[in-house]
C-alpha positions in Angstrom: 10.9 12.2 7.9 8.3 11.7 5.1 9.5 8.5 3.1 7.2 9.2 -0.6 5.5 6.2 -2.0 7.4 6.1 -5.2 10.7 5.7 -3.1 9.8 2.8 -1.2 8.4 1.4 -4.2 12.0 1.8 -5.6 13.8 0.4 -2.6 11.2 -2.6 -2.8 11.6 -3.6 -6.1 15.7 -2.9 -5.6 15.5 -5.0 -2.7 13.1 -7.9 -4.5 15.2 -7.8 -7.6 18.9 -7.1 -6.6 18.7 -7.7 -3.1 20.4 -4.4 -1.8 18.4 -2.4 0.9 18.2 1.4 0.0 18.1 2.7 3.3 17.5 6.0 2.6 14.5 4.9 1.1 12.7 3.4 4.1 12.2 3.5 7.5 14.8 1.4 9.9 11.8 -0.8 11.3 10.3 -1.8 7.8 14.0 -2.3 6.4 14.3 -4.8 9.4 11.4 -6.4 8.7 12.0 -6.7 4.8 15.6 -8.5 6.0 13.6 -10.8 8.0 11.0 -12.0 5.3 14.3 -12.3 3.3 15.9 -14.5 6.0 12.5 -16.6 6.3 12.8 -17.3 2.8 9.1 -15.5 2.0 7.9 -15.8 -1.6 7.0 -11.8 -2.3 4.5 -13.1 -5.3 2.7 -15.5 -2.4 -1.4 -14.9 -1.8 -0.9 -18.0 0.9 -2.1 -17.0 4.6 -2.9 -19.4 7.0 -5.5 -21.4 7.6 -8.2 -20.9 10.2 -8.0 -22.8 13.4 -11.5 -23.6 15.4 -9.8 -25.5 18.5 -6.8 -23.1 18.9 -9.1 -19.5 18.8 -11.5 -21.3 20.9 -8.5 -22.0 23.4 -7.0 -18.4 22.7 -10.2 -16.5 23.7 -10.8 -18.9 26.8 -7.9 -17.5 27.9 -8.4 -13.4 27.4 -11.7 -13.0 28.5 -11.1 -10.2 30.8 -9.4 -8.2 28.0 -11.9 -8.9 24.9 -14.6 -7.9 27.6 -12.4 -4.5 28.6 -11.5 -4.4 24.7 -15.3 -4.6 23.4 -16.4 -1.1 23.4 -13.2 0.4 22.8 -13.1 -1.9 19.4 -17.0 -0.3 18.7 -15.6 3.0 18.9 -13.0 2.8 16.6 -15.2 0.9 14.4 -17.8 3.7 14.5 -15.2 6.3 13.8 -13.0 4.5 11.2 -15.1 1.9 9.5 -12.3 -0.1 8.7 -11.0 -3.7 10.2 -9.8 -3.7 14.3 -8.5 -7.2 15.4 -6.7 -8.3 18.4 -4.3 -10.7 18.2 -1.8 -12.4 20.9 1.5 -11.8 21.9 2.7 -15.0 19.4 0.0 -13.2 16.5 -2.9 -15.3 16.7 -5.1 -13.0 16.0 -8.6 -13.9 18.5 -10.9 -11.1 17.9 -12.2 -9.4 14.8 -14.8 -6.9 13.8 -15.2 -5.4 10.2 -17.9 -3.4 8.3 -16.9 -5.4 5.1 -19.4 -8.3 3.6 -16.9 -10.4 1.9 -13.2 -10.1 3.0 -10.3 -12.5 3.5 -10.5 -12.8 7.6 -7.7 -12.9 9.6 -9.7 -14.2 12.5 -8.8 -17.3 13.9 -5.8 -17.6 12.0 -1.6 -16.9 13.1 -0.1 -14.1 12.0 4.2 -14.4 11.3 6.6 -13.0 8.8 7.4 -16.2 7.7 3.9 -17.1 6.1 3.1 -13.9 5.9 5.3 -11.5 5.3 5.3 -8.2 7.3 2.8 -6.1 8.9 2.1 -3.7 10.6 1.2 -6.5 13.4 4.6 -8.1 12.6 6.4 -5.1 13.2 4.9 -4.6 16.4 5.1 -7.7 17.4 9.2 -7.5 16.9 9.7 -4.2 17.8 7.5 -3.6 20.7 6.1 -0.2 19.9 2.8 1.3 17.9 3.4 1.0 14.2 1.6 2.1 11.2 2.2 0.3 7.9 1.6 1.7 4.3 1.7 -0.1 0.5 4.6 -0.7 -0.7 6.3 -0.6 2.8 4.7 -4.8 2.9 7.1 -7.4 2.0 4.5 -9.5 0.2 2.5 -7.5 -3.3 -0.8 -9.2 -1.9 -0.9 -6.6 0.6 0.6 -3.6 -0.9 -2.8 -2.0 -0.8 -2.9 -2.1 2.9 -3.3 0.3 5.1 -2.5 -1.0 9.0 -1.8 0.6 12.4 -1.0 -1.6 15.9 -0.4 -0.3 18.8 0.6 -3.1 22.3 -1.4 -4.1 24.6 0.3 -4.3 28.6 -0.4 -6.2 31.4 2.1 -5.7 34.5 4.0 -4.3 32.0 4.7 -7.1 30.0 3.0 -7.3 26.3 -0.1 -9.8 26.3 -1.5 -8.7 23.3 -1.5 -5.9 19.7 -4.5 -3.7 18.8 -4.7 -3.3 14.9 -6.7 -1.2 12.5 -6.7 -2.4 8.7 -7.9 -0.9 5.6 -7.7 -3.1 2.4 -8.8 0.1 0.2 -7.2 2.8 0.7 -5.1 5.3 3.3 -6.5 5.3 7.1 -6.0 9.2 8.1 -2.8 10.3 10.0 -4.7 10.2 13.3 -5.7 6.7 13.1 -2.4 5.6 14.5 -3.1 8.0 17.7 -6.3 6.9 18.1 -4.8 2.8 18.1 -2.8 3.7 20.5 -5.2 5.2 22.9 -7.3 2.5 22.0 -4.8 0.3 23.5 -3.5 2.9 26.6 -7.6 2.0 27.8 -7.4 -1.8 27.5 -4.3 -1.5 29.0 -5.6 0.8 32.4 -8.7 -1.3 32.4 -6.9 -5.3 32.6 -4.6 -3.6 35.2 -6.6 -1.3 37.4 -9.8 -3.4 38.4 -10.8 -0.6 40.6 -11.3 1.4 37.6 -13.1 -0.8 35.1 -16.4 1.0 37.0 -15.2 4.3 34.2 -16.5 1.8 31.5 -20.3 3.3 31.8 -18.5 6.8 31.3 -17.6 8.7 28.1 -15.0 10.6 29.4 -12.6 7.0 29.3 -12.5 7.4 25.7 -11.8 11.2 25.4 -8.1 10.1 24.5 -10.2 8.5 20.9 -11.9 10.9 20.1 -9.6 14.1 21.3 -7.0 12.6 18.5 -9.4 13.4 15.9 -9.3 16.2 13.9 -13.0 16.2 13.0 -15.9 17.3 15.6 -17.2 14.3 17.7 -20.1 14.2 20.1 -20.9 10.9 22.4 -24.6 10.7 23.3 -27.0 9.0 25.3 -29.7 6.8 24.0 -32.0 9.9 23.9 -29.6 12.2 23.0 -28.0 13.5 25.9 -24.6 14.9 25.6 -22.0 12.9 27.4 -18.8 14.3 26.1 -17.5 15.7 23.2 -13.6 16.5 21.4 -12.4 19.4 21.0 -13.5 20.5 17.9 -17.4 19.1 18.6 -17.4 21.8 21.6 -17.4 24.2 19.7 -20.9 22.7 18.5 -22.2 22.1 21.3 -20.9 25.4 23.5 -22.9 25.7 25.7 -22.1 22.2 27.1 -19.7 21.6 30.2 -18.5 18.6 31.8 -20.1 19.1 35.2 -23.5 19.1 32.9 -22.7 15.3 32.1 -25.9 14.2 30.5 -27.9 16.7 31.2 -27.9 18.5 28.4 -29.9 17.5 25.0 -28.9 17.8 22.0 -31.9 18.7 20.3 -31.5 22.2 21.7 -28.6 22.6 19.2 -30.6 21.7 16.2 -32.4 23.7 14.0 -34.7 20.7 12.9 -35.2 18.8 16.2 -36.5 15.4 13.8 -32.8 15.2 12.9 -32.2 13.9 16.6 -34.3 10.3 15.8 -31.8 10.1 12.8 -29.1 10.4 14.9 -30.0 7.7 17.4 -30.7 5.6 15.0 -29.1 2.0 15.2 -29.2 1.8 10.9 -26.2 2.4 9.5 -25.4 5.6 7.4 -26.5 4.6 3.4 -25.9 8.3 2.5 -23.9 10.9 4.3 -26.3 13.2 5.6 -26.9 17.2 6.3 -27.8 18.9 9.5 -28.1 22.3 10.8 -27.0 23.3 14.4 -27.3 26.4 16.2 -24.6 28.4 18.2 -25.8 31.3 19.4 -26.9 33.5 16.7 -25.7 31.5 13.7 -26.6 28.6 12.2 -23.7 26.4 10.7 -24.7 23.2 8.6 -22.5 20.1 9.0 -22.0 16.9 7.4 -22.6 13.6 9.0 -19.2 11.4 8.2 -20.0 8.6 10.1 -22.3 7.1 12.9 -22.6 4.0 15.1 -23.5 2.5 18.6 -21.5 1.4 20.9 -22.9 -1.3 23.6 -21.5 -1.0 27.1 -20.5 -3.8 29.4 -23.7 -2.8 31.7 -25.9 -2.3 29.4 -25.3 1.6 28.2 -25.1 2.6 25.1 -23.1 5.6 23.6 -24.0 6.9 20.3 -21.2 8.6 18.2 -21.4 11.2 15.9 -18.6 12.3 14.0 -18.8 15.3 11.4 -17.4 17.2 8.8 -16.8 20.6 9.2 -18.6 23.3 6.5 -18.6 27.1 6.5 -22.1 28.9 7.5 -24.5 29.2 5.2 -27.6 30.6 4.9 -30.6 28.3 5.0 -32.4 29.2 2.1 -29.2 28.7 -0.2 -29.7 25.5 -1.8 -26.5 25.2 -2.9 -25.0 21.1 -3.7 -22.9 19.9 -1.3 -19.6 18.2 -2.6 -19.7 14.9 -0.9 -16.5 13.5 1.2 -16.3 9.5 1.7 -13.1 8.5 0.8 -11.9 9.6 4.1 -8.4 10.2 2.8 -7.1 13.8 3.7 -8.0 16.8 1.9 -6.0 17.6 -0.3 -5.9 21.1 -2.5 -3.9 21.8 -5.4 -1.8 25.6 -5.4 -1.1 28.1 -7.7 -2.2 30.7 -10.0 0.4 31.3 -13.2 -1.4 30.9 -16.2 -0.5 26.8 -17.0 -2.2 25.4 -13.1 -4.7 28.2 -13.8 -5.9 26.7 -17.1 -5.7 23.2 -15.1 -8.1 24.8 -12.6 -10.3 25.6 -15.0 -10.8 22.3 -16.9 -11.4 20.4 -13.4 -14.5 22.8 -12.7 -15.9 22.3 -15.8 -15.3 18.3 -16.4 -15.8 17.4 -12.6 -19.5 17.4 -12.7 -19.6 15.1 -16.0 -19.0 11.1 -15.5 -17.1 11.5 -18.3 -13.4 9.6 -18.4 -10.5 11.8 -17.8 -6.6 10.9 -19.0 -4.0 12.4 -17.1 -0.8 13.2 -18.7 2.3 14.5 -17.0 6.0 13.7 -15.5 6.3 12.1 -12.3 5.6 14.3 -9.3 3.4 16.8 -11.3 0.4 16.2 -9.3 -1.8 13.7 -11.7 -3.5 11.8 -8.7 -3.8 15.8 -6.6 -5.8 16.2 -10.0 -7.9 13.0 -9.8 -8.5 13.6 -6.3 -10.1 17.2 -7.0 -12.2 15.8 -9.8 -13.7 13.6 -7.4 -14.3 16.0 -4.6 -16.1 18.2 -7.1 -18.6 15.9 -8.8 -20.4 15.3 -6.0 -20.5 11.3 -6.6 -21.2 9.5 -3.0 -18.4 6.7 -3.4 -15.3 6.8 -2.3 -12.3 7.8 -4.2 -10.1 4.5 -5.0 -6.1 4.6 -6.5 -4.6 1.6 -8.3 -0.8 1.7 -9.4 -1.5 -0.5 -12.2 2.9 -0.8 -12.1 2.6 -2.4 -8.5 0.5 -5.2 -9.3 1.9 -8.8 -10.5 0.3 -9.4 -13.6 -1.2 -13.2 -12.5 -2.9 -10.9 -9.7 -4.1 -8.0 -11.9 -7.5 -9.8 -12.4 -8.7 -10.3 -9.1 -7.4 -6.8 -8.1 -9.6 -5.2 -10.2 -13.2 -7.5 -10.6 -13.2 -10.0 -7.4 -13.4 -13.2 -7.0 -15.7 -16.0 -5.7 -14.5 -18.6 -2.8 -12.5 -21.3 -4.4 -11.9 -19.5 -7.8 -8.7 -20.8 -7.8 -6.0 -22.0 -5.8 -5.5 -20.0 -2.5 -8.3 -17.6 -2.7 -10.2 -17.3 0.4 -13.3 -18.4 2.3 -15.8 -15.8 1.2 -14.1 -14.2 -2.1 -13.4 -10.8 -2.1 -14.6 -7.6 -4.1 -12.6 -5.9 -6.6 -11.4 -2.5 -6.5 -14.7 -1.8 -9.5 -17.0 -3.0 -6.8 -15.2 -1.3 -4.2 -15.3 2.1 -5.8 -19.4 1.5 -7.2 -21.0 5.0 -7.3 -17.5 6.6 -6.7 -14.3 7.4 -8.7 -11.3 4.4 -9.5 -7.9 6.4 -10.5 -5.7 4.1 -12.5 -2.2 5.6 -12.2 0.6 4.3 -14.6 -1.8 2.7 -16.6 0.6 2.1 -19.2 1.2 -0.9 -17.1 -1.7 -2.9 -17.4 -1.0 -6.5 -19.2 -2.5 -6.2 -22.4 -4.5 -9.6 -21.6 -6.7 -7.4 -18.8 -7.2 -4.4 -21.4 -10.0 -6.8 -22.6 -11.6 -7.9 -19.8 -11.3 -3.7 -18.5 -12.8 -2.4 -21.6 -16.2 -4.8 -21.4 -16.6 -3.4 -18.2 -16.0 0.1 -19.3 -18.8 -0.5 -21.9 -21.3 -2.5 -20.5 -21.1 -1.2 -17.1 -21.4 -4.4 -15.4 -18.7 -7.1 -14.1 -18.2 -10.8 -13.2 -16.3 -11.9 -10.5 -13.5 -14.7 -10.9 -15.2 -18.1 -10.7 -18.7 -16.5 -10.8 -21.3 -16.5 -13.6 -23.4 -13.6 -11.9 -23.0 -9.8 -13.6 -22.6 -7.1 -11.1 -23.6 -3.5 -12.2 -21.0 -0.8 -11.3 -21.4 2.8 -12.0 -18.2 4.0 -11.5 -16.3 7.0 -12.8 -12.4 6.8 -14.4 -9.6 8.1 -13.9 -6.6 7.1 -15.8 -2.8 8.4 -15.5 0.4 8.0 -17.1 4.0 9.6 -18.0 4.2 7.2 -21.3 3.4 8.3 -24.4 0.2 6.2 -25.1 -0.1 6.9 -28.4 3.2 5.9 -29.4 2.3 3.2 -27.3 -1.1 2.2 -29.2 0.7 2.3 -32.4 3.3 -0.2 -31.3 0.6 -2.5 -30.0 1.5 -2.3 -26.4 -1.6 -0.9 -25.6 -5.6 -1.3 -27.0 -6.4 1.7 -29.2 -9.9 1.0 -28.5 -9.3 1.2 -24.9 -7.4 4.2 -25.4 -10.2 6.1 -27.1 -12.4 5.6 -24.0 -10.0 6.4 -21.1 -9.3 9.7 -22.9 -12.4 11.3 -23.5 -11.1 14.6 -22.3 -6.9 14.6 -22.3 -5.0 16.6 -19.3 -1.3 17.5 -19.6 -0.3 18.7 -16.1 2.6 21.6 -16.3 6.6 20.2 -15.2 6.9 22.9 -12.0 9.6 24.8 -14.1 6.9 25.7 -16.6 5.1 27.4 -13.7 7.8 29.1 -11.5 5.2 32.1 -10.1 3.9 28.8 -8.2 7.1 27.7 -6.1 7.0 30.7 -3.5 3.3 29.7 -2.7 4.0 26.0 -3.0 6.9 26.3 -0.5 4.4 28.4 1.9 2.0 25.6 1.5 4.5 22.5 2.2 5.7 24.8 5.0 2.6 24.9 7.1 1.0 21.3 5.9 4.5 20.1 7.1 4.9 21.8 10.1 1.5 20.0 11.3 2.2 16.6 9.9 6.0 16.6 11.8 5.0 18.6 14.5 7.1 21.1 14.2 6.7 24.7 14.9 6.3 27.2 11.9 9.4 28.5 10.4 9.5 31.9 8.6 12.1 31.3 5.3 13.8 34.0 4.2 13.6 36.0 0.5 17.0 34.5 -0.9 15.8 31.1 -0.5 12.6 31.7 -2.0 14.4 33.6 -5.1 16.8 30.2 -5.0 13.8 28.0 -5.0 12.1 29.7 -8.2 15.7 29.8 -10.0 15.9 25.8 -9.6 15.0 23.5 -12.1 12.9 21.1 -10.2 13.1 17.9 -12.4 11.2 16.2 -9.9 9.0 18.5 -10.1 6.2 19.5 -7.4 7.5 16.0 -5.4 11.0 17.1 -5.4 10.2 20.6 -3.9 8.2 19.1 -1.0 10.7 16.7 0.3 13.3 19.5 0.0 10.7 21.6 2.4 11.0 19.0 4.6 14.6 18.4 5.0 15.1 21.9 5.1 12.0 22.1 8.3 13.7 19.4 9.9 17.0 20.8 9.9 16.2 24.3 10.8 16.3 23.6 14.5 13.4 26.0 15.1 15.3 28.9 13.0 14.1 30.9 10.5 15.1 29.0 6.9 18.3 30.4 5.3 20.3 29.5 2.3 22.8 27.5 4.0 19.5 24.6 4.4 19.1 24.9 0.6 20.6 21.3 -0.9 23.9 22.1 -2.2 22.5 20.8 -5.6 20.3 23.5 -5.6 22.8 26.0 -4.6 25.0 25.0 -7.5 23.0 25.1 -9.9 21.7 28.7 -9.2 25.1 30.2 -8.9 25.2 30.8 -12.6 23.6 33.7 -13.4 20.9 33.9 -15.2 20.6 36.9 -18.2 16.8 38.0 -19.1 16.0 40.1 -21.6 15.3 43.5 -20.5 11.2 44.0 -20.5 9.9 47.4 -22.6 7.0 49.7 -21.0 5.6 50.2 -24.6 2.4 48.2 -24.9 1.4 47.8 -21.2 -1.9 49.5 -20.7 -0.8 49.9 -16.9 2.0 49.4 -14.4 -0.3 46.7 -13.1 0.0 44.7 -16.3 3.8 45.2 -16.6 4.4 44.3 -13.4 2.2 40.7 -13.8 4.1 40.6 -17.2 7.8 41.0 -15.9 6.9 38.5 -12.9 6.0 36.0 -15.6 9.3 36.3 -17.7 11.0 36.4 -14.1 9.4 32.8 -13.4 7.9 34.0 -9.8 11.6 35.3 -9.0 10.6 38.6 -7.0 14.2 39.5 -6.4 15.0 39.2 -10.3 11.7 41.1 -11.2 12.5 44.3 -9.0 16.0 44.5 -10.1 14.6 44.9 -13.7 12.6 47.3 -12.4 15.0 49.7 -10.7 12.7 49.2 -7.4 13.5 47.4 -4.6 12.0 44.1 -3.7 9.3 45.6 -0.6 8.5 48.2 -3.1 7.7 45.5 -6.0 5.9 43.5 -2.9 3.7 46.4 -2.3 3.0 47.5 -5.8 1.9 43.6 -6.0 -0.1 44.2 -3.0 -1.8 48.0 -4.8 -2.9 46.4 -7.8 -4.2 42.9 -5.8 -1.6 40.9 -8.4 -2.4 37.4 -8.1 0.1 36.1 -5.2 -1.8 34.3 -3.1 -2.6 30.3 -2.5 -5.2 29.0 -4.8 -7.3 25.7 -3.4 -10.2 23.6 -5.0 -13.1 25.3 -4.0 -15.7 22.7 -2.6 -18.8 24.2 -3.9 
């Protein structure tokens, strides 16, 4: 089951506020955890963690050296793949090895990890559960860490649990896959500290196929000249000419179209700028995009190079067509439909995306505001990554440092090092303020000076930093009414909305639901891991007759509980909600639709499928046709019925 962020938001602050656990809100092992902090007597407002220990990680790491030396180039590979933090911590949490591709961040390292000074984690819940674990926002006890994003998986030895692999982003989302890829992470630490005869596989690619194969994206492992020692499945397909009993044998300049690119590749720098390159299979030539690259250094002195990439569709070399530019690593994810309001949505992303001009989204919970923000960014081509604030999630006494940094010892509790605000985070990419209706009007100042001027100051610094960063705001308040009340700046108003975007409530675009519903079915079926499930006319006719005040949100998670409960059968009415089937059983009277002033059938028929809100069954009875007859007339005059996603060029 798919527990939605504004849910567990809901249950949090419930839970926080009133102590009662919505259950149904959360998963079992976070609602366990929550009780515990509750138990412990955890302050959810606390930015406390403990402090670092020299003399006990000194004593900690004496005592695993077999298993950071097995864990080494299994941490480099994830490292490479995910560019995010991977620690190692002890069965009791004390966390004795730590690498991260962040200058300034609040390290864990050296330091004990427990609910009671803590709050939970996705190491906590590990640690208590004994079992891999991925941990999202508002899912942590503590608001300090609601913008993490952590996975841990256990490590065994003789079957007991020594030791917990984690992955932490302090930005934004890991991908689904990162949990898999923890977890095989920690099945080869595991084989390795028990299996001595086999720690020999460690100069050998092939021990880490259970990484890579769990990613989505094409991988290839090289040599340090560029041999090919393995690859995923999705890089074979680059590199198809390859087989495993040609281990390193094969180049992989003969793939390239430009055979410079391979000293680029090898290259120890790390990746400034995502980068291009052309590869040959057969008689085509497909161009790919670089994600991410990085070395990893062997026990024995071997070194594999990774490269991971991002799949485009062929294209002829002389096009020289721009390239949309992916680094938030978040999944893709498209906006559907083609009625008339989402078209005229579509329309005004195209033509703002490509000007670093602020955008305002309007629009009722669940309409798809940050699916919008996320398209905007795709589209203009800006190299950094995409980054979401809930400005409603974040204490107020916190809101500052959130946003611009701060230096070490800027105030009381803030950590060795400082730490970079989501502006500097987000520097040459796009920050998406959602319910920014929410932000205390003492920050409004301090936002719009940076707005203006372009630059920032850390807390407890007196440095400017320049940011270029584009804006994204969103709300489901009236701001206006808002301004004039003097909740909220009018001059900071003005800026956000430069250019004004109401999103459509799912009821005022009811042609969308049936290709919606085919959307959610398939993106679902992956995600869960179920098998595809046809659904049958009636429930699509149901769908479009419902009113959908939860708009696009609600009809996804009733996809999914329908999916789930299908028990791989076709999808009938009796999974509808009964809500749903309620509601629909009074029938509906529409006026009858006249043939005068319709230049063609076509046009009538586009017509009568608008005034029948999508509602194919409703349409042909008004029609006199049946419904496969409408559905073929639709198909004749190539009606617009189909899905509609965000084009990436």
């Amino acid at each position: 089951m798919t527990y939605e962020s504004e849910n567990i938001l809901t249950a949090w602050r419930t839970f926080i506020g009133k102590g009662k656990l919505l259950k149904e809100n959360i998963r079992p092992e976070v609602a366990r955890s929550w009780l515990r902090c509750r138990q412990l007597n955890v302050d959810p407002w606390s930015s406390d963690f403990p402090s670092f220990s020299e003399e006990r990680l000194i004593q900690v790491k004496k005592g695993h050296t077999d298993l950071l030396e097995m864990a080494h180039p299994v941490i480099l590979y994830l490292l490479a793949i995910f560019k995010c933090n991977i620690s190692i911590c002890d069965e009791k949490g004390f966390v004795f090895e730590l690498k991260t591709p962040l200058d300034a961040y609040p390290r864990t390292y050296g330091t004990q990890i427990e609910e009671k000074t803590c709050g939970n984690g996705s190491i906590t819940v590990t640690l208590n559960e004994k079992k891999p674990f991925r941990l999202e926002g508002f899912e942590h006890y503590r608001t300090v860490s609601q913008d993490y994003s952590g996975v841990s998986a256990p490590i065994f030895t003789q079957h007991q649990m020594t030791a917990v692999l984690t992955m932490t982003n302090p930005f934004y989302s890991l991908p689904e896959h990162a949990l898999i890829c923890c977890i095989e992470g920690a099945k080869i630490i595991s084989k390795l500290l028990n299996n001595v005869q086999e720690r020999h596989l460690l100069s050998t690619a092939n021990l880490f196929s259970g990484i890579i194969n769990a990613h989505p994206q094409p991988i290839l492992i090289l040599d340090k000249v560029g041999n090919i020692l393995t690859a995923n499945t999705a890089g074979e397909k680059i590199v198809w000419h390859y087989t495993i009993e040609n281990y390193g044998r094969e180049n992989i300049a003969r793939y390239l179209v430009h055979k410079e690119d391979i000293h680029w590749i090898l290259d120890d720098e790390a990746m400034s700028q995502p980068r291009m390159i052309y590869f040959r299979n057969r008689s085509k030539v497909t161009e790919y995009q670089v994600v991410e690259k990085g070395t990893i250094y062997l026990p024995n002195g071997l070194e594999h190079h990774l490269v991971c990439l991002g799949i485009n569709q062929p294209d002829n070399l002389k096009t020289n067509k721009k390239k949309i530019i992916l680094r938030d690593n978040s999944p893709i994810i498209d906006y559907v439909g083609v009625s008339k309001p989402w078209k005229k949505i579509d329309a005004v992303v195209h033509k703002i995306a490509k000007y670093n001009t602020n955008v305002l989204l309007l629009g009722e919970t669940g309409t798809g505001k940050e699916v919008v923000a996320r398209a905007i960014h795709r589209l203009s081509g800006r190299s950094g990554p995409f980054v979401a604030i809930n400005c409603g999630a974040i204490p107020k006494e916190l809101f500052a440092s959130e946003l611009f940094g701060y230096e070490s010892g800027a105030f009381t509790g803030a950590k060795t090092g400082g730490a970079i605000g989501k502006f500097e985070y987000a520097d040459q990419g796009t920050l998406f303020l959602d319910e920014i209706g929410e932000m205390p009007l003492e920050i409004q100042v301090s936002f719009l000076r940076v707005i203006q001027e372009k630059t920032l100051m850390r807390i407890g610094s007196n440095t400017n930093r320049t940011c270029d960063v584009r804006l994204i705001a969103a709300t489901n308040q009236n701001l206006r009414a808002a301004v004039q009340t003097g909740k909220f700046r009018s001059d900071l108003f003005y800026r956000l909305s430069v250019v004004e975007l109401e999103l459509p409530l799912l009821k005022e675009r009811r042609s969308d639901i049936p290709l919606l519903t085919e959307y959610f079915i398939n993106m679902l079926s992956n995600q869960l891991h179920i098998s595809y499930r046809p659904i049958s006319n009636q429930v699509i006719d149901a769908l479009a007759g419902y009113s959908w005040p939860g708009n696009v949100r609600e009809l996804k998670n009733v996809v999914e509980k329908m999916l789930i409960f299908s028990d791989e059968k076709p999808i009938t009415m009796d999974l509808l909600p009964e809500y749903i089937r309620n509601e629909i059983s009074t029938p509906k009277h529409l006026p009858p639709i006249r043939s005068e002033g319709f230049r063609s059938e076509s046009d009538q028929i586009s017509a009568l499928l608008e005034q029948c809100q999508g509602n194919l069954s409703q349409a042909a009875r008004q029609l006199g046709v049946g419904r496969n007859t409408l559905y073929r007339k639709i198909k004749k005059y190539n009606i617009e019925m189909h899905t509609s996603v965000v084009k990436k060029d």
